[in-house]
Backbone bond lengths (Angstrom), bond angles and torsions (degrees), N, CA, C in turn:
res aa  C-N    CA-C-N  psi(-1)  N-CA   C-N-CA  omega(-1)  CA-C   N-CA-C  phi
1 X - - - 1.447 - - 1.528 108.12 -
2 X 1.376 115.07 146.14 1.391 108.91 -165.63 1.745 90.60 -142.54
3 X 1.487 122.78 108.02 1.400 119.95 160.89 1.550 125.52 -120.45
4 X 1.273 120.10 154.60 1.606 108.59 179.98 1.516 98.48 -144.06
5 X 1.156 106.76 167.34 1.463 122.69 164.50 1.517 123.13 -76.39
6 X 0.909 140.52 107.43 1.527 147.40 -156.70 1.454 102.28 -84.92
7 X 1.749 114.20 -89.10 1.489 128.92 179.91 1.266 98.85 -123.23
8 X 1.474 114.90 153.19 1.119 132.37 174.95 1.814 104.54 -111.12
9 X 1.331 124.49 112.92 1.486 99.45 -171.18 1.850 116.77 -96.04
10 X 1.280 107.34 163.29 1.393 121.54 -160.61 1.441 97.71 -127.88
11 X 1.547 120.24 106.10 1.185 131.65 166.31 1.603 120.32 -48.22
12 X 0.885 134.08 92.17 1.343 134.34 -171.73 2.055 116.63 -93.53
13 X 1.235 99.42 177.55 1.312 90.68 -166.57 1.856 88.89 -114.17
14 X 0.866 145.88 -2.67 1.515 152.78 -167.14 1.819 111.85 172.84
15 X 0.931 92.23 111.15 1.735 95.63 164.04 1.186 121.81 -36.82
16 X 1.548 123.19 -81.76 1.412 126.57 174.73 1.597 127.69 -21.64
17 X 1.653 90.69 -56.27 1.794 108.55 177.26 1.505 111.67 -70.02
18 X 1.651 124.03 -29.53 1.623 107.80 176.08 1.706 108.86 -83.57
19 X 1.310 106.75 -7.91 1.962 104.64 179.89 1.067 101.62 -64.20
20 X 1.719 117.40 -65.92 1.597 147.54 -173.91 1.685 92.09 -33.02
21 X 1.624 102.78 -76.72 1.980 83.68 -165.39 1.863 111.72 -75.82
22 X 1.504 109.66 -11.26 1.668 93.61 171.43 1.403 108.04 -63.74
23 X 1.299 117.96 -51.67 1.660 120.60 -153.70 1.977 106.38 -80.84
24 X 1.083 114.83 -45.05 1.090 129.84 151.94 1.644 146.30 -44.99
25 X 1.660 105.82 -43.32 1.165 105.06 -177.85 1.709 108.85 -115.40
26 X 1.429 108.93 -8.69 1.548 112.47 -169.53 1.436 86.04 -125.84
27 X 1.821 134.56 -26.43 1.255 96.94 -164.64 1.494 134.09 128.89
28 X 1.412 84.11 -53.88 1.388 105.80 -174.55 1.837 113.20 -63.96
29 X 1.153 108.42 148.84 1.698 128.38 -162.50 2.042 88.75 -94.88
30 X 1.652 75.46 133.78 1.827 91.26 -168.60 2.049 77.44 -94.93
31 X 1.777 100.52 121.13 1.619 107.38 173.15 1.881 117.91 -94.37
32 X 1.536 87.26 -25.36 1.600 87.86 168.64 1.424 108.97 -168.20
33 X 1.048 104.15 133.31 1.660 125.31 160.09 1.597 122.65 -100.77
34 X 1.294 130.21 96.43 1.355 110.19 -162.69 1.666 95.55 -133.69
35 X 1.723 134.06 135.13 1.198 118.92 -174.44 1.634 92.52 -99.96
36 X 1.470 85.61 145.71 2.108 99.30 -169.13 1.323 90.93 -113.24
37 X 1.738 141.86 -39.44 1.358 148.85 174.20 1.153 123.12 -109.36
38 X 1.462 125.90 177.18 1.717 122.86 139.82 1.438 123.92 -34.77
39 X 1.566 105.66 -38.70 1.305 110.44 -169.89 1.669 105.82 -129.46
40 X 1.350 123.52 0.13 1.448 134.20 -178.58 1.420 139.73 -84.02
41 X 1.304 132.84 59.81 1.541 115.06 -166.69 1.378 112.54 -91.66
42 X 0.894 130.04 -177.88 1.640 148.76 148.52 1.447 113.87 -116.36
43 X 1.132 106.03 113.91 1.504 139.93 -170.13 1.433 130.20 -107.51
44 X 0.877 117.49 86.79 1.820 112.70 -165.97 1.516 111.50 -103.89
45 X 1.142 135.86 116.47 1.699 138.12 160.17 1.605 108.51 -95.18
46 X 1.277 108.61 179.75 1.487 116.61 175.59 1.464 92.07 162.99
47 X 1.743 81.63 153.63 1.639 93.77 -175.64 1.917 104.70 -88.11
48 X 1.705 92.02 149.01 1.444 94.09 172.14 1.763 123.13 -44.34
49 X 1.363 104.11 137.74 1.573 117.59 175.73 1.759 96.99 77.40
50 X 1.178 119.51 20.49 1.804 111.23 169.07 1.105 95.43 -73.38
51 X 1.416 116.74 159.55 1.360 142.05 179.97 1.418 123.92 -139.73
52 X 1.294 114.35 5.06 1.815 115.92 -171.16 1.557 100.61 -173.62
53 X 0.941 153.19 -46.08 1.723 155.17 -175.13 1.332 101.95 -98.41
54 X 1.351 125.92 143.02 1.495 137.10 145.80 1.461 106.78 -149.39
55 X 1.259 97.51 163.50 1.684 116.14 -173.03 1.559 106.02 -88.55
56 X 1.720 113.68 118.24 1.434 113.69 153.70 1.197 125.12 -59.62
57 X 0.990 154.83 87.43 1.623 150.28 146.67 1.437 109.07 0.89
58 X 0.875 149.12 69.90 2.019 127.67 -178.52 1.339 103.87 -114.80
59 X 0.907 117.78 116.71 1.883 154.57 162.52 1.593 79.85 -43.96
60 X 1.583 103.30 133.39 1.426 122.55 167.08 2.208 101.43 -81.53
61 X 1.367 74.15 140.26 2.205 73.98 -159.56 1.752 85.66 -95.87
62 X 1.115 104.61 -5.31 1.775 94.81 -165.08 2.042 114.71 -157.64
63 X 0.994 89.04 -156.99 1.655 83.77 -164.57 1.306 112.10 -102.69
64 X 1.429 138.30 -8.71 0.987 145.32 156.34 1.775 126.57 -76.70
65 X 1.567 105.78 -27.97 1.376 122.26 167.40 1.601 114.78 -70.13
66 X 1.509 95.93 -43.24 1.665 127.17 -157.59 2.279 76.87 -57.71
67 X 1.455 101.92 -55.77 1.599 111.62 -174.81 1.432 111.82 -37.66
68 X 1.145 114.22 -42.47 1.744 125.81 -161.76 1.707 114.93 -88.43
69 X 1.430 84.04 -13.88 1.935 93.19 162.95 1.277 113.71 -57.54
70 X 1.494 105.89 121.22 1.695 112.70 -167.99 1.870 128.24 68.54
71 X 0.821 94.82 26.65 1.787 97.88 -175.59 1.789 87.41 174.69
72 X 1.011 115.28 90.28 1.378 138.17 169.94 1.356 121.92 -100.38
73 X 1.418 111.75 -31.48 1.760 129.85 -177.90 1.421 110.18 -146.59
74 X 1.708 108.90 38.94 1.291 117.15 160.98 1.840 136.86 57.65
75 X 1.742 93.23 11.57 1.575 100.54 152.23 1.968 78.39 122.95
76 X 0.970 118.67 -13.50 1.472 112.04 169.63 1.238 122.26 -48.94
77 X 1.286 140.68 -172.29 1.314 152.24 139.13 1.687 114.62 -72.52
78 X 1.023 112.33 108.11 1.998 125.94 -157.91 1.738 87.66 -92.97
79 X 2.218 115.94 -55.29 2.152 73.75 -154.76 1.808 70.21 -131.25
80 X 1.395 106.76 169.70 1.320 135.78 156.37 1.554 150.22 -57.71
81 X 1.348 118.14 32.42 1.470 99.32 -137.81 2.146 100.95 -91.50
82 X 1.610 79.74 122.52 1.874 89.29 174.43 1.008 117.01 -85.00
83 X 1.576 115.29 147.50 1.648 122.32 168.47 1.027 91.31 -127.90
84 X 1.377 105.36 176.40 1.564 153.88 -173.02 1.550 115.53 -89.83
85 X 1.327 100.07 -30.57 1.373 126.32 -163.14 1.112 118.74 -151.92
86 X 1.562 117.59 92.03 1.988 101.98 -179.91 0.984 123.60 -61.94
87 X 1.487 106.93 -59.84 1.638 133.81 168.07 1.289 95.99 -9.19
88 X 1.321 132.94 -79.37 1.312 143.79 -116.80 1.605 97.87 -107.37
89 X 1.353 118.70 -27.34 1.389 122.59 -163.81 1.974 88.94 -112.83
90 X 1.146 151.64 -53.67 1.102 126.91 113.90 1.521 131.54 43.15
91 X 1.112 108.83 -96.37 1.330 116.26 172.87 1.516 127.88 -71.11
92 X 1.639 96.06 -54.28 1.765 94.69 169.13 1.710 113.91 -41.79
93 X 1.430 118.19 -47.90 1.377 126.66 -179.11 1.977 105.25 -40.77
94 X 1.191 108.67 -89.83 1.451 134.87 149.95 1.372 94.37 -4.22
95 X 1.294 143.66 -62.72 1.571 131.26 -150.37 1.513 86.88 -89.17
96 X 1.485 121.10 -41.17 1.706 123.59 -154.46 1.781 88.11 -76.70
97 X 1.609 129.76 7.39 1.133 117.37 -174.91 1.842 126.62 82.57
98 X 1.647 110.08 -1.96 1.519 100.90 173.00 1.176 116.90 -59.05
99 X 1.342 113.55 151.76 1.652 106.29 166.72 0.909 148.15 -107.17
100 X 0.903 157.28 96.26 1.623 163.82 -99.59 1.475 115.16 -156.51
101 X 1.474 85.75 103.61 1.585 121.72 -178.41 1.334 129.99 -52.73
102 X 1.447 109.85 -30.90 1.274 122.04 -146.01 1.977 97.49 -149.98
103 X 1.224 107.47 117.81 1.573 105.38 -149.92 1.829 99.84 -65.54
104 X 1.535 118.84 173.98 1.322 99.65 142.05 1.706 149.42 -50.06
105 X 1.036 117.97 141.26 1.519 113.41 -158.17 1.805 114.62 -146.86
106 X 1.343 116.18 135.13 1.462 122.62 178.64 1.347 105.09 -77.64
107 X 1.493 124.38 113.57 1.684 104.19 157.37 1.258 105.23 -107.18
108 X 1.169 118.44 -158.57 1.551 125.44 164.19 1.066 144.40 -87.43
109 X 2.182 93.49 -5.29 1.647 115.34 164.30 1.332 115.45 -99.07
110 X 1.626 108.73 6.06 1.694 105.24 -158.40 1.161 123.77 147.45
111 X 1.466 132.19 163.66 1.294 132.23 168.05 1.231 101.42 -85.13
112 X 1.912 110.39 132.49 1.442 101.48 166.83 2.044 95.99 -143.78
113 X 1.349 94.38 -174.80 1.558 105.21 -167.56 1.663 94.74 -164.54
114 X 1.846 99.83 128.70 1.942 81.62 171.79 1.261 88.02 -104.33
115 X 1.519 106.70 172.86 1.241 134.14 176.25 1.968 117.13 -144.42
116 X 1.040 101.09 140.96 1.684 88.01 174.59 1.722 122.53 -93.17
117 X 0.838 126.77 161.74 1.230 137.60 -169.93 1.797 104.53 -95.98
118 X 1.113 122.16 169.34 1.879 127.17 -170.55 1.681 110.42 -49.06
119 X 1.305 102.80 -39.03 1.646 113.28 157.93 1.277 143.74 -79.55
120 X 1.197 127.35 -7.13 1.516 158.12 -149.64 1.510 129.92 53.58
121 X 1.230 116.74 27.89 1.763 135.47 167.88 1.429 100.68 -51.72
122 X 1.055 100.58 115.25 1.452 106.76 174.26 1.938 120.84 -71.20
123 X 0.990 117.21 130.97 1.310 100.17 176.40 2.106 102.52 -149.43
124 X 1.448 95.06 167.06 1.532 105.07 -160.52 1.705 91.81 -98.34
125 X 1.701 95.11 121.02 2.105 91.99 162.12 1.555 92.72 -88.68
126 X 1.437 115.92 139.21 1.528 106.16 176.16 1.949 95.17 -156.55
127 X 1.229 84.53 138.99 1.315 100.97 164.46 1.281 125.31 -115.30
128 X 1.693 117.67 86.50 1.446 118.71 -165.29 1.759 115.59 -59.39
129 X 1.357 104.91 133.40 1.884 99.44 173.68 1.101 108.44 -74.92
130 X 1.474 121.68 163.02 1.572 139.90 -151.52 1.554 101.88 -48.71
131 X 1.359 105.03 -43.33 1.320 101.30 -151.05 1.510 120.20 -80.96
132 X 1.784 120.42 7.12 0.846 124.03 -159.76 1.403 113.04 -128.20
């Protein structure tokens, strides 16, 4: 048996505006834009060199979804995103204006730093060490 995780989706508040700061401010390669309604697309981002996970884009359809824009998992840390390079990915972030809550930091899995996303989703920049 062979299963994986495909997309993970991200309630957004406007399509246009979550492409703009994914592709723009993190980077990440827009894989599909496709309109399914009047008001329906399927939207896929992901960061360069992904290989198995990307983010659905999904437009909140209603007023209870519309709520969960930005606080999806209740003030936690929601997605992961690894580099290669903090330093370098780090800073570009920082100059492009992300904001980052939570300073750089040594753990024992890695350098990491959160930052929020156009809505305030918290998520981890981390550069895991070898061993992990």
């Amino acid at each position: 048996m062979k299963q994986r995780i495909a997309h993970i989706a991200l309630v957004v508040r406007d399509y246009d505006e979550a492409i703009t700061f994914y592709t723009k401010k993190l980077d990440f390669k827009l894989i599909e834009d496709t309109w399914i309604s009047e008001d329906k697309r399927w939207v896929v981002v992901a960061p360069p060199g992904a290989q198995e996970c990307s983010l659905l884009l999904a437009k909140a359809a209603n007023e209870k979804q519309l709520e969960r824009v930005g606080n999806q998992t209740g003030g936690r840390v929601f997605l992961f995103l690894f580099t290669d390079d903090f330093r370098r990915d780090y800073e570009k972030m920082r100059r492009r204006n992300v904001k980052f809550v939570r300073p750089p930091k040594e753990e024992v899995y890695g350098t990491v730093a959160v930052f929020e996303d156009l809505y305030g989703n918290l998520w981890d920049l981390l550069e895991p060490n070898e061993n992990t």
